[in-house]
C-alpha positions in Angstrom: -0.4 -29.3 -1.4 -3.1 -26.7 -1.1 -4.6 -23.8 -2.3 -3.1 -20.1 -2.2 -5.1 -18.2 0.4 -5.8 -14.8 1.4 -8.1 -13.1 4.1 -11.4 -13.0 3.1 -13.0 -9.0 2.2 -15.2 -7.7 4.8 -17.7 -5.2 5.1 -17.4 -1.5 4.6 -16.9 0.8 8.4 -20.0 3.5 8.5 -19.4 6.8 8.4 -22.5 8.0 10.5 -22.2 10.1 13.4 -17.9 10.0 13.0 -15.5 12.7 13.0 -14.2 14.0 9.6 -15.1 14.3 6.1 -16.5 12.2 3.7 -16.4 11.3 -0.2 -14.9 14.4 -1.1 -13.9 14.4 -4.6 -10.5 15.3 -5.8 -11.3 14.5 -9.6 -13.9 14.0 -11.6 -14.5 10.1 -11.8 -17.1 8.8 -9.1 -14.0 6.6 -7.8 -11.9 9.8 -7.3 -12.9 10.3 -4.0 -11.4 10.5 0.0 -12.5 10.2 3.2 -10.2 12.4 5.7 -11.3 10.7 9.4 -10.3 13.1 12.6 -9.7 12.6 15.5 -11.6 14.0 18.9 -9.0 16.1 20.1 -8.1 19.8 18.6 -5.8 20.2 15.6 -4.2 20.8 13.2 -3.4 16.8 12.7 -0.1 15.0 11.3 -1.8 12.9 8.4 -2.0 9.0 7.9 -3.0 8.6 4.1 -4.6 5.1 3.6 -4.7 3.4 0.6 -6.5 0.1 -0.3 -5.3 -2.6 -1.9 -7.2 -5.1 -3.6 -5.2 -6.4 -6.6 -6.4 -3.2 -8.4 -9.4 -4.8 -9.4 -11.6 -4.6 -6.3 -12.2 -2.8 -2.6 -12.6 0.0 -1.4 -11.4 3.0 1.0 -13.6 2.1 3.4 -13.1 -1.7 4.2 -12.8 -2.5 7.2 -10.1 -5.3 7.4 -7.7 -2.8 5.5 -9.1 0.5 7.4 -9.0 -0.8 11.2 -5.3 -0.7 11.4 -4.8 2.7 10.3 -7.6 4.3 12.4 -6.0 2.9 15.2 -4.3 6.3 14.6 -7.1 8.4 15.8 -6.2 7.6 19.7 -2.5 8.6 18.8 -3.4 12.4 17.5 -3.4 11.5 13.6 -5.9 12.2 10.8 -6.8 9.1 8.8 -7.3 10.2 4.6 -8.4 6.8 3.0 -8.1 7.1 -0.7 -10.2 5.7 -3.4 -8.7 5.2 -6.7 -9.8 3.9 -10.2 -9.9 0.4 -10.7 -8.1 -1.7 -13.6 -11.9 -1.8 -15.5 -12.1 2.2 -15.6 -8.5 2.9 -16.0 -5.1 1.4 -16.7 -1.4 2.1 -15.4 -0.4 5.0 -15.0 -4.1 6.3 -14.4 -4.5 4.6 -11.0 -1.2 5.9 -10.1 -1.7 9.4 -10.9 -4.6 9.7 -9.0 -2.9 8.9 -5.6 -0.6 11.8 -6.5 -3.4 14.2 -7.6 -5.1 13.5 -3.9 -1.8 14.2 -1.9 -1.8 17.3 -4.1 -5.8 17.6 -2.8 -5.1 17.0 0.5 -2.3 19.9 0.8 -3.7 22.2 -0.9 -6.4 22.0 1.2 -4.9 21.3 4.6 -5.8 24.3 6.4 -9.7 23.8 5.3 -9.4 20.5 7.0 -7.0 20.8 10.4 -4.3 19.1 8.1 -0.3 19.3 8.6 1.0 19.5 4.9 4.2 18.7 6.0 3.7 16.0 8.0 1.8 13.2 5.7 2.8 9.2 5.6 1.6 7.3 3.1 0.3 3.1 4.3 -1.1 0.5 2.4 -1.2 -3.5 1.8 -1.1 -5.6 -1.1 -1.7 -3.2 -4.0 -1.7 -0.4 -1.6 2.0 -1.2 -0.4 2.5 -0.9 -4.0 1.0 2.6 -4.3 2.7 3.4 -1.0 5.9 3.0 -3.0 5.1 5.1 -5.9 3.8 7.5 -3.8 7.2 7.7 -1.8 9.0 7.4 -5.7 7.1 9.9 -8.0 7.1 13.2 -6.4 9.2 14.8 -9.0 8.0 12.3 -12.1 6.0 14.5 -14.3 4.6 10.5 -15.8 2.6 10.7 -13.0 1.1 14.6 -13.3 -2.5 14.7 -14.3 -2.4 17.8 -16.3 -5.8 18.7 -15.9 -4.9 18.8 -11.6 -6.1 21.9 -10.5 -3.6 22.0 -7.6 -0.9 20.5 -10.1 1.8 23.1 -9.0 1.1 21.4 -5.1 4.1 19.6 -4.1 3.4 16.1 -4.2 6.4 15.0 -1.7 5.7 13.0 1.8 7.5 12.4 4.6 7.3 8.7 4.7 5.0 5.1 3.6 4.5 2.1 5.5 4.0 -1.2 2.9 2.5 -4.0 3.6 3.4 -7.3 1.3 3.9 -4.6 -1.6 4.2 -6.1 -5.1 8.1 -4.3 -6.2 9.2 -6.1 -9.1 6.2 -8.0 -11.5 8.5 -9.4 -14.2 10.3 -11.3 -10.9 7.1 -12.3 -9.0 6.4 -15.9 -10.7 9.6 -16.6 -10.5 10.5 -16.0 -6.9 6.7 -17.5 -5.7 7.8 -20.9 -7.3 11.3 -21.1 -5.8 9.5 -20.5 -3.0 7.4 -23.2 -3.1 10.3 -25.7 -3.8 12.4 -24.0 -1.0 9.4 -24.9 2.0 9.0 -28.6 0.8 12.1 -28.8 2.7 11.7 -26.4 5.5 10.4 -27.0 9.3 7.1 -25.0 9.5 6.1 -23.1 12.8 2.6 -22.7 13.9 1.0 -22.4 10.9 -0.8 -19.2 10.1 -4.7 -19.8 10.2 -7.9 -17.8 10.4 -11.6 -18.0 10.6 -11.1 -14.7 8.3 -8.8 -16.7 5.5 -10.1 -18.1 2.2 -8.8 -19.4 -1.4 -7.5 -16.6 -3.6 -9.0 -15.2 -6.2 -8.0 -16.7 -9.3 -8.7 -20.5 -7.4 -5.0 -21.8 -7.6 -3.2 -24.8 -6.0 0.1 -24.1 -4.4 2.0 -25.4 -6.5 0.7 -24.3 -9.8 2.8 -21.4 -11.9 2.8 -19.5 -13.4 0.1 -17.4 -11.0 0.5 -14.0 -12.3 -0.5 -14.9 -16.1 -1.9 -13.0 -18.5 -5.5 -13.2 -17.3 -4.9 -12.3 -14.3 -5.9 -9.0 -12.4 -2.2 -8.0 -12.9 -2.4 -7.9 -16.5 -5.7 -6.0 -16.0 -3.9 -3.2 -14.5 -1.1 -3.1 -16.8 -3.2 -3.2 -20.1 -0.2 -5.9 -21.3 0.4 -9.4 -19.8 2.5 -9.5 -16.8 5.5 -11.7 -18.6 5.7 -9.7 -21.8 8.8 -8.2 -21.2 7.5 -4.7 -22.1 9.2 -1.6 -21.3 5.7 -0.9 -19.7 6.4 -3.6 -16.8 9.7 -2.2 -15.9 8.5 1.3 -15.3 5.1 -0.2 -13.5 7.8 -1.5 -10.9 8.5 0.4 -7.7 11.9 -1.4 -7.8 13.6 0.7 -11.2 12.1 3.9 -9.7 14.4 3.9 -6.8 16.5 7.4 -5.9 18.9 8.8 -3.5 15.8 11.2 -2.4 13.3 8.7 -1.5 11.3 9.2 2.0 11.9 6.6 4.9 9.7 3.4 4.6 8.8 0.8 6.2 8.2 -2.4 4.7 6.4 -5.4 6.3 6.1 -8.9 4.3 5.0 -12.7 5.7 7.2 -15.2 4.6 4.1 -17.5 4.4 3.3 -15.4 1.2 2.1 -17.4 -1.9 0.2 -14.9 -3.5 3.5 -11.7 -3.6 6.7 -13.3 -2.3 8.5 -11.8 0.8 11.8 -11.5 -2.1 9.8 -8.4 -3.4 10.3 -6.6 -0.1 13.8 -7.7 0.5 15.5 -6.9 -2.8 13.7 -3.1 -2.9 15.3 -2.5 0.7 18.5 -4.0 -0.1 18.3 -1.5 -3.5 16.9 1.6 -1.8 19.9 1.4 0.7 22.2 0.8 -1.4 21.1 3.7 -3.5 20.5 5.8 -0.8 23.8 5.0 1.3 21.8 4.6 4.5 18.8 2.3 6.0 16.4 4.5 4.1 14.2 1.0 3.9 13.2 -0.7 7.0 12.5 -4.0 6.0 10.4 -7.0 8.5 9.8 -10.5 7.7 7.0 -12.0 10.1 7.9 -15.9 9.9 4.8 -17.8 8.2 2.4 -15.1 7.2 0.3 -15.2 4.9 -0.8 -12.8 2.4 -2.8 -9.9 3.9 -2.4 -11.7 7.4 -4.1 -10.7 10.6 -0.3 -11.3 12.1 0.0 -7.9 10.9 -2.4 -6.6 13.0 -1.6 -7.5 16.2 -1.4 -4.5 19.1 2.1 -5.8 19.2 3.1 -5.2 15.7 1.0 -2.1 15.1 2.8 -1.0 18.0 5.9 -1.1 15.9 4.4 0.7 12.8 3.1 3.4 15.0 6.6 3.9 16.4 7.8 4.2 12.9 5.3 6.5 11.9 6.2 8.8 15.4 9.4 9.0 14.5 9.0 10.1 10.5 6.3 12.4 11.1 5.8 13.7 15.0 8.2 16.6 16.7 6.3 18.2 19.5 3.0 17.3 17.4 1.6 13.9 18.1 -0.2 12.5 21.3 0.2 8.5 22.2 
């Protein structure tokens, strides 16, 4: 028995002296703000959008432990756009949502202003990112999400692709699937477990073993404006998983099956629905044995190899430099 654990946030990368642009605002609240990072070599870029996670209560485009992985894209010819969004204590679902649609619409609409390919966007995120990295691959053509005060609202909002990490799919299924998870590894073999100077106890402080976790205090709730487990219409449409269609970009989808905090079941049943759906292996799906939520497993050269070569071959035809 032991407590649920996550890595521990870190501190925020400076923008002095770097290539780009910086806090530009593509709505009115002070948290409706991008960076767009470039790299040294000459344009115009293919376009790695970042988005944080943070349980939608917390963090920011520029941390570092959630930033590093994508800016490993400036060496490979990409422009990095970290997103900031509004947080569950300014705004509630949909809010948060629509903003990461009203900065794609920013972003091409502006492309040419900053040495952007419109064309040639991927959306990546972890954690609550890798849940708006699946609404932003799901709502190109949902209105729900249109800000109709956007002043580039006529801006296609489409992309060619998201990579998600440990993305929360389903939140009326997530208690459930965390504690048959627990019961299921009381029985199993571990490998080497997963451990890190970098890891802490997750915010709520909760045993292992306790459920529900998602309740109706918790930051969930917060960003749904209705407890988790109510059963409200409002859940199902806050789930990626329901908003699967036969036109949804390629994805990639990462989980650790060390997970106590979203289980790796989230991942696996959107693939197996998204290719069913979709009739082909729209959904990439990768479990990496004994990781834990928001793991530095994930960040291995090896693995962001493997991302990278996911992201060549959604976005990059004649275009991209390795």
């Amino acid at each position: 028995m032991g407590y649920r654990m996550w890595r521990r946030g870190g501190s925020l990368l400076p923008v002095t002296g770097k290539k780009g642009f910086f806090d530009l605002a593509y709505g009115k609240s002070e948290a409706q703000k991008l960076d767009i990072w470039l790299p040294d070599t000459e344009g115009p870029f293919p376009v790695i959008i970042s988005i944080h996670g943070g349980g939608f209560v917390a963090c920011d485009k520029r941390q570092k432990e959630m930033l590093e992985p994508m800016l490993y894209g400036l060496d490979k010819g990409f422009a990095v756009c970290a997103l900031n969004y509004r947080l569950a204590n300014e705004a509630r679902f949909p809010e948060p949502v629509k903003d990461i649609k009203q900065a794609i619409r920013f972003l091409k609409a502006n492309a040419a202003n900053y040495n952007l390919l419109p064309d040639k966007m991927i959306v990546w995120g972890g954690s609550a990112g890798g849940y708006m990295t699946l609404m932003a691959c799901l709502f190109t053509n949902d209105i729900y999400y249109d800000n109709e005060m956007d002043p580039n609202l006529r801006t296609p909002a489409d992309i060619a692709g998201g990579v998600a990490w440990y993305p929360l799919t389903d939140i009326a299924a997530c208690d459930d699937e965390l504690e048959i998870n627990s019961l299921i590894n009381q029985f199993l073999t571990n490998g080497t477990p997963d451990s890190s100077e970098e890891y802490e106890p997750a915010m709520p402080v909760s045993l292992d073993s306790q459920f529900p976790f998602h309740n109706c205090e918790g930051w969930l709730s917060m960003f749904l404006g209705c407890p988790a487990d109510s059963g409200s219409e409002l859940v199902k449409k806050a789930s990626p998983i329901y908003a699967i269609h036969e036109h949804m970009p390629p994805v990639l989808i990462q989980h650790g099956s060390g997970d106590e905090i979203l289980p790796m079941q989230q991942s696996v049943r959107f693939a197996i629905k998204a290719n069913t759906c979709c009739k082909d292996k729209r959904a990439q799906v990768e479990i990496l044995p004994g990781a834990i939520h928001s793991s530095v497993r994930f960040e291995t050269e090896e693995n962001l190899e493997r991302v990278f070569s996911f992201i060549h071959s959604v976005l990059c035809d004649g275009v991209c430099t390795s």
